[in-house]
C-alpha positions, 0 to 999 in steps of 0.5 A: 508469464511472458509473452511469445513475441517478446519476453515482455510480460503479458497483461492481465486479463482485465487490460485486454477486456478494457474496451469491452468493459468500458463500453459497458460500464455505466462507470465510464460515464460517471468518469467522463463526467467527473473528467477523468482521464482514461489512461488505461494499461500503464507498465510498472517496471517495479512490479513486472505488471501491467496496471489499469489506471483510469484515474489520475494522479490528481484526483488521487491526490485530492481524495487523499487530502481528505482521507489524511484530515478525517483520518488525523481528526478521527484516530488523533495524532499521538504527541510523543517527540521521540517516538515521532523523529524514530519514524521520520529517521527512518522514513528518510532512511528508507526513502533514500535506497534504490527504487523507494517512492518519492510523493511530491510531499515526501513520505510523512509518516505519523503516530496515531493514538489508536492501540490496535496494530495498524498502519496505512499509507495514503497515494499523497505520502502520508502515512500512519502508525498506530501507537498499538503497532509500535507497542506490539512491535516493542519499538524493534527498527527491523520490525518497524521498517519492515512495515514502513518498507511495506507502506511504501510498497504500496506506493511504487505499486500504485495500489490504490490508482489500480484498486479505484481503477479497477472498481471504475472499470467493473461497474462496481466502483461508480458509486465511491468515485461519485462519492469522492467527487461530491465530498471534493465539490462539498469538501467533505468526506466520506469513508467510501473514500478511504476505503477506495483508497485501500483504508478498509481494514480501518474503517472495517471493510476490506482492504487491499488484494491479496496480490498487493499485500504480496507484491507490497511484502517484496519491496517492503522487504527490498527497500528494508534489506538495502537500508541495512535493517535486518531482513528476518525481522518480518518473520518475527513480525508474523510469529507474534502476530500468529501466536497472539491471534491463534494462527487465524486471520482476524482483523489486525494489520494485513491479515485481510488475506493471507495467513500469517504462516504464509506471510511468514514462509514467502518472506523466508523464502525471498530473503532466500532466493529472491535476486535483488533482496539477496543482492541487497543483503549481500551488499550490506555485510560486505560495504 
């Protein structure tokens, strides 16, 4: 949707009520108190959007920290030399295309020893594959880079400063955000941190939107097609996952939201009709 001014795209609704729900949100003070910047509506030229983003990159940082060292402590890394260079030739892989993220510690993807098919991405880089991922996956490139491309979805879109953001300014996060400021003071964690952080699924909450799994889906898909990994591997990806969960929505990766047949059709359809992904699929069968 565009503006009549300009062609730019229109805010959200929740960036043209920010002043209102600031000015009544209790969270506000929790925010003043903890020091955190009120940045309020930042572009994403990635996304086309508008985000609210009231925290900063810092304290995303910090809270991240926490989350990777409970999360590596808790699941336990997965030793397997082979299995763990596949993942990081391909996060370099994937990392040096048009677009992709670039945290200030790298993208640092890791293999966890948990057999349920899962993974996450942290705002820090960090990123985790659960052994039961790679083993539904059968260890397939396309497949696995699909989801990794997805990851870093995550990342350029700023889901989590926006998920944390937006909770801040809906009164309804003040209680994770002073969560996460008394374990850093303490140097301890809690799992409302991780779930602020869009870790849900893990730790049996929610996760992201629906909105962030798709635009996620999109520069995963982006990002996998200009590394010249196969673009129909996501449809794969969700046949499977439909036909080992019934065609249901239970709790495995991204299944918080949409369907698995959803999933699968708006992947068709971008390799189909959307502009930069066609481009980037065109690109690789001509270079």
């Amino acid at each position: 949707m565009t503006s009549k001014d300009d062609g730019a795209l229109a805010a959200p609704a929740y960036c043209h009520r920010r002043r209102e729900l600031i000015a009544a949100g209790a969270s506000v003070l929790t925010a003043m108190a903890l020091g955190l910047p009120l940045a309020g509506c930042q572009q994403n030229p990635q996304l086309g959007r508008s985000q609210l983003i009231l925290v900063s990159d810092a304290e995303l940082e910090q809270m991240s920290n926490m989350a990777e060292q409970d999360i590596r402590r808790r699941t336990g890394v997965l030793r397997d030399p082979a299995r763990q260079r596949r993942l990081e030739q391909m996060a370099g892989r994937l990392s040096a295309v048009e677009g992709a993220p670039k945290p200030t510690r790298g993208f640092r993807p890791e293999l966890l020893a948990d057999r349920s098919v899962n993974a996450f991405v942290l705002p820090n880089g960090y990123s985790g594959y659960h052994d039961g991922l790679w083993r539904f996956t059968n260890g397939d490139d396309g497949e696995l880079a699909l989801v990794m491309g997805h990851e870093m979805g995550h990342l350029t879109g700023r889901h989590a400063q926006e998920r944390v953001s937006q909770q801040l300014a809906l009164s309804i996060g003040a209680a994770v955000i002073g969560t996460a400021a008394g374990a850093a003071a303490g140097r301890q964690y809690s799992p409302a941190i991780g779930a602020a952080l869009g870790l849900g699924v893990a730790l049996g909450g929610s996760a992201f939107s629906r909105s962030h799994e798709y635009e996620a889906d999109r520069l995963g898909l982006l990002y996998a097609a200009r590394a010249g990994y196969d673009p129909n591997a996501g449809q794969r990806f969700w046949d499977r996952m439909e036909a080992q969960q019934g065609g249901g929505g239970g709790p495995s990766f991204l299944s918080t939201h949409p369907s698995y047949g959803d999933r699968r059709q708006r992947l068709a359809a971008l390799v189909r009709e959307d502009p930069a992904i066609v481009q980037a699929i065109r690109a690789r069968r001509t270079g």
